[in-house]
VEXNU-630465 format. One line per field, with one value per residue (C-alpha): residue number from 0; residue in one letter; y, z, x. Coordinates in Angstrom, 3 decimals. Layout:
N
nulo: (NUM, ...) .
nukol: (a, ...) .
Y: (Y, ...) .
Z: (Z, ...) .
X: (X, ...) .
//
This chain:
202
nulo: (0, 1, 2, 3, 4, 5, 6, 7, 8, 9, 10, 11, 12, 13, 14, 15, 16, 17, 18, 19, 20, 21, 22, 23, 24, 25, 26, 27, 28, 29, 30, 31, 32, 33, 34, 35, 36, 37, 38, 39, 40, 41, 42, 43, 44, 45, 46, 47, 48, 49, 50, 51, 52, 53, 54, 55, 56, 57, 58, 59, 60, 61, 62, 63, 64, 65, 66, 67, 68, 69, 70, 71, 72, 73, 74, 75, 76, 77, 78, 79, 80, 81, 82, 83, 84, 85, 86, 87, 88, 89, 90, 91, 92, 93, 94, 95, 96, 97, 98, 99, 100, 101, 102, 103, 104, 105, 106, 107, 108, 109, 110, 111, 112, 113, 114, 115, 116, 117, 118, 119, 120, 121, 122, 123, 124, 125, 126, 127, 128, 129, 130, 131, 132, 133, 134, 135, 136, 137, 138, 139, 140, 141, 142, 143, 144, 145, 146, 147, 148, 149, 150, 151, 152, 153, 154, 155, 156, 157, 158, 159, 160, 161, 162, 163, 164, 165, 166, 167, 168, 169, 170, 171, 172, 173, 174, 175, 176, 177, 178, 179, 180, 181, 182, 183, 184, 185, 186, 187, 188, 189, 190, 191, 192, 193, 194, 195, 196, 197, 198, 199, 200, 201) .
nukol: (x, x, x, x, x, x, x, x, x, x, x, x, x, x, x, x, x, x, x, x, x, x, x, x, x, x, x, x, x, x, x, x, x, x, x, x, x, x, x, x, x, x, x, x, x, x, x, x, x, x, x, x, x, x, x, x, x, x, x, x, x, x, x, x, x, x, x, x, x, x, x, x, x, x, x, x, x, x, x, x, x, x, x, x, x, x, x, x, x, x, x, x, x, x, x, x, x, x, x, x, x, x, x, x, x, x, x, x, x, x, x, x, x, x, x, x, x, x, x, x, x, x, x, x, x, x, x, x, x, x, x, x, x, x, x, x, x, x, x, x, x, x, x, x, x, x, x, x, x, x, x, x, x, x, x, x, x, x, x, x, x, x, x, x, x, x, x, x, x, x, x, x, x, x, x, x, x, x, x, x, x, x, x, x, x, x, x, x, x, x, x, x, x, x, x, x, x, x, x, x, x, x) .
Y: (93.138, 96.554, 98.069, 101.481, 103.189, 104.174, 107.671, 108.670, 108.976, 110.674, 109.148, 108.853, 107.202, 104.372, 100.713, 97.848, 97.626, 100.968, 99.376, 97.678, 95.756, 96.640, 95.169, 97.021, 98.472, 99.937, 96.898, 96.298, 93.030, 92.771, 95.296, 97.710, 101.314, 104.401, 105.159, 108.155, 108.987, 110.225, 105.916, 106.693, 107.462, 105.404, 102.346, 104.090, 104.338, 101.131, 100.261, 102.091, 101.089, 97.046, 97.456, 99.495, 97.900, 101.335, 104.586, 107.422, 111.145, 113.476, 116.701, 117.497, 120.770, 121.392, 118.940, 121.044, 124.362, 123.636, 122.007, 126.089, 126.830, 124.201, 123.673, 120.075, 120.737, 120.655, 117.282, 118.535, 115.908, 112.067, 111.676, 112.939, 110.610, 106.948, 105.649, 106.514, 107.275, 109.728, 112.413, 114.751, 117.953, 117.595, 121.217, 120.055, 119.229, 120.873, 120.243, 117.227, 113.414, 112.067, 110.607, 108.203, 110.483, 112.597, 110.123, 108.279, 111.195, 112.168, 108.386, 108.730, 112.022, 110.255, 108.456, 106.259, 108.560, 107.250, 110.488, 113.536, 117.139, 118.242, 121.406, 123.240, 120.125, 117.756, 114.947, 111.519, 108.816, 105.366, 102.164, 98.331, 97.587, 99.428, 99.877, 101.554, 103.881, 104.677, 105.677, 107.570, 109.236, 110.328, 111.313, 113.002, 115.616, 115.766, 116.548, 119.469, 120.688, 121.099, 122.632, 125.143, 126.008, 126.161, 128.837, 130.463, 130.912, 133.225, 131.613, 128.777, 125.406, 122.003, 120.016, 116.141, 114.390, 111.963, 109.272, 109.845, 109.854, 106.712, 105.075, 106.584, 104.508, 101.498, 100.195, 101.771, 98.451, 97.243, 100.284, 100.212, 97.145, 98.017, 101.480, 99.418, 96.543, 99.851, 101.319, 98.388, 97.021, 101.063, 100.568, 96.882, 98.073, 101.495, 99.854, 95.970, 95.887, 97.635, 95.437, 93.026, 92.582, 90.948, 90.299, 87.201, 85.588, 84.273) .
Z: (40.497, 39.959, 36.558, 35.634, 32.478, 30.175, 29.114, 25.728, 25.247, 26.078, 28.321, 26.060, 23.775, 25.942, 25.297, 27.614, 25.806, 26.776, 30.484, 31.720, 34.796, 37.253, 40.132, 43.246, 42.027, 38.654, 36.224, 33.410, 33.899, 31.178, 28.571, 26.680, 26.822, 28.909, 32.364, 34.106, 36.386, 39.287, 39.141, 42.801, 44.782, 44.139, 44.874, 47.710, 49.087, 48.239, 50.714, 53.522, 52.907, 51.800, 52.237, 49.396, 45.957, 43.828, 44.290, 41.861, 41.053, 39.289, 38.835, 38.593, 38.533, 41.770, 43.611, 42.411, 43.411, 47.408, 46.261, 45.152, 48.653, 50.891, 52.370, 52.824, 51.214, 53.765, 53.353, 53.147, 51.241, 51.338, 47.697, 48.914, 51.418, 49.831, 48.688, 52.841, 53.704, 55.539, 53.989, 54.630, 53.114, 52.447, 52.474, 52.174, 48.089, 46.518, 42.986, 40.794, 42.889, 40.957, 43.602, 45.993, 49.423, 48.492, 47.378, 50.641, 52.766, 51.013, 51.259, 55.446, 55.563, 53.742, 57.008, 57.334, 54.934, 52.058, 50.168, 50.352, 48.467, 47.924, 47.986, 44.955, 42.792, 42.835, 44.843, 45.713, 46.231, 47.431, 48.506, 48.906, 45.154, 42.005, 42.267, 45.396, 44.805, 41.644, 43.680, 46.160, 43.485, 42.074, 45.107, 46.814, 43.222, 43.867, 47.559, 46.328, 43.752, 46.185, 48.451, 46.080, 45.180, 49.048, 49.331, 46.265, 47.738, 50.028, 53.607, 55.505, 54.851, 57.026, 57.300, 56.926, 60.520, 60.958, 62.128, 59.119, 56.638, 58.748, 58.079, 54.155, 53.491, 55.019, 51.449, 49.817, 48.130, 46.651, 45.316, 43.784, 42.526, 40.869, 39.425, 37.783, 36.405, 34.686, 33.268, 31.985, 29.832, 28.403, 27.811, 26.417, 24.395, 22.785, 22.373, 22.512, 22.478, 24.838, 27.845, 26.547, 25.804, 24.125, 26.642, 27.002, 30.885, 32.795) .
X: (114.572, 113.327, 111.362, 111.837, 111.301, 114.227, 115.284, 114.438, 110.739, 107.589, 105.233, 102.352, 104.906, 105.922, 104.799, 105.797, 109.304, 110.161, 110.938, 114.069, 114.382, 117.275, 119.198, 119.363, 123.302, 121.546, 122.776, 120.472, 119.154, 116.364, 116.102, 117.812, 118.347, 119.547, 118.725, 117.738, 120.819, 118.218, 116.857, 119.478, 117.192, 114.577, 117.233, 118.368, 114.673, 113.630, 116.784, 115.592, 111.814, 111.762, 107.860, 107.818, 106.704, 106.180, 107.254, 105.862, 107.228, 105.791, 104.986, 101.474, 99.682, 98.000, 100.637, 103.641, 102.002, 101.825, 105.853, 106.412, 104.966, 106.493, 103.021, 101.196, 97.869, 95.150, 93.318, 88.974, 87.095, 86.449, 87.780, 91.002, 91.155, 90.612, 94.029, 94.967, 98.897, 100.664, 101.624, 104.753, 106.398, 110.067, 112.389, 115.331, 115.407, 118.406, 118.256, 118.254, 118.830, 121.704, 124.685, 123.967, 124.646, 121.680, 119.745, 120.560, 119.878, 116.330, 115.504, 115.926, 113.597, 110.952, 110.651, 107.447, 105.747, 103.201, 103.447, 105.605, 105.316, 109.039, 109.946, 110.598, 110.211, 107.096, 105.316, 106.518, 104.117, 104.767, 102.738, 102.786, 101.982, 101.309, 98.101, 97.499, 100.409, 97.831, 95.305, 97.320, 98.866, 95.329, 93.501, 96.632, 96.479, 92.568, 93.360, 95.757, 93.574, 90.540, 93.120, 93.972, 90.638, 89.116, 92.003, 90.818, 87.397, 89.145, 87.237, 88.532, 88.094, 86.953, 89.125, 88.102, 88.699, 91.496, 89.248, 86.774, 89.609, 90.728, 87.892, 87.189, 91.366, 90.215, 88.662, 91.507, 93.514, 89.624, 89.383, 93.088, 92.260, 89.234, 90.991, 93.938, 91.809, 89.517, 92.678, 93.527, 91.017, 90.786, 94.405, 93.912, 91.110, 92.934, 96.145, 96.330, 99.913, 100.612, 100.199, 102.987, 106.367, 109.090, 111.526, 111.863, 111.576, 115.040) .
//
């Protein structure tokens, strides 16, 4: 089964019962409530990559500007480089993911890839359980922001070596582990609830 969150609220809204879990054809399983119609491609990638547990899009700040640019942003400090991956730059996106050929077809570019920036739309991060995609998700925006603001300085930057950032990844699931168990005793301890549910187990 697959959990995704249901259309119809804000983020900072959403509680545990504000997720459904999902088959791999899009039937409601567990749960009530609308889906998002673009829940394609992430079926449809999950299909073509059974290794991954979690994928996450958004559309943060700095990530989204090198999406506007259609440029991978260059990769210059450690921080940047702890939740590991490879990243990628997709140019192909043409609009909003919503039938299952485009889906299918975006799913295939994504290749081997751990993260992606998509052009003229957001970032895509994915990983081996919800936690490290977390922390990818987190240092790839920190990666884009220094980026941005290395370019800003107006003077090139150094770029972090592969076999350093290699070597920075290699503690990368501790670390995931030790991010998600923080965020969730803040989380437990700002809002007991919530971290359960009311669905009842089949």
């Amino acid at each position: 089964m697959i959990i995704v969150p249901r259309v119809g609220k804000f983020w900072a809204e959403m509680t545990a019962n504000d997720f459904v879990r999902i088959d791999r054809n899009a039937n409601v399983i567990e749960g009530e409530g609308p889906l998002n119609p673009t829940i394609v491609f992430h079926l449809e990638l999950h299909k073509a990559r059974p290794d991954i547990v979690c994928a996450l899009h958004n559309h943060p700040p700095y990530g989204t500007i090198w999406a506007c640019a259609g440029l991978l942003p260059p990769l210059y400090d450690q921080t940047g480089a702890n939740g590991g991956g490879k990243a990628v730059v997709y140019g192909e996106y043409e609009g909003v993911v919503s039938t299952r050929d485009n889906a299918a077809n975006l799913a295939r570019a994504y290749g081997s890839a751990d993260l992606a920036v998509l052009t003229g739309h957001g970032t895509l991060i994915t990983a081996h359980s919800p936690a490290l995609a977390l922390l990818r998700a987190m240092c790839f925006e920190h990666r884009a922001r220094k980026a941005w603001e290395v370019k800003a300085l107006g003077v090139p930057g150094v770029a972090l070596g592969e076999d350093i950032a290699g070597k920075v990844a290699t503690g990368a699931d501790l670390y995931a582990d030790m991010l998600m168990e923080n965020y969730a005793r803040t989380v437990a301890t700002a809002t007991p609830a919530a971290l359960y549910d009311d669905i009842t187990p089949r």
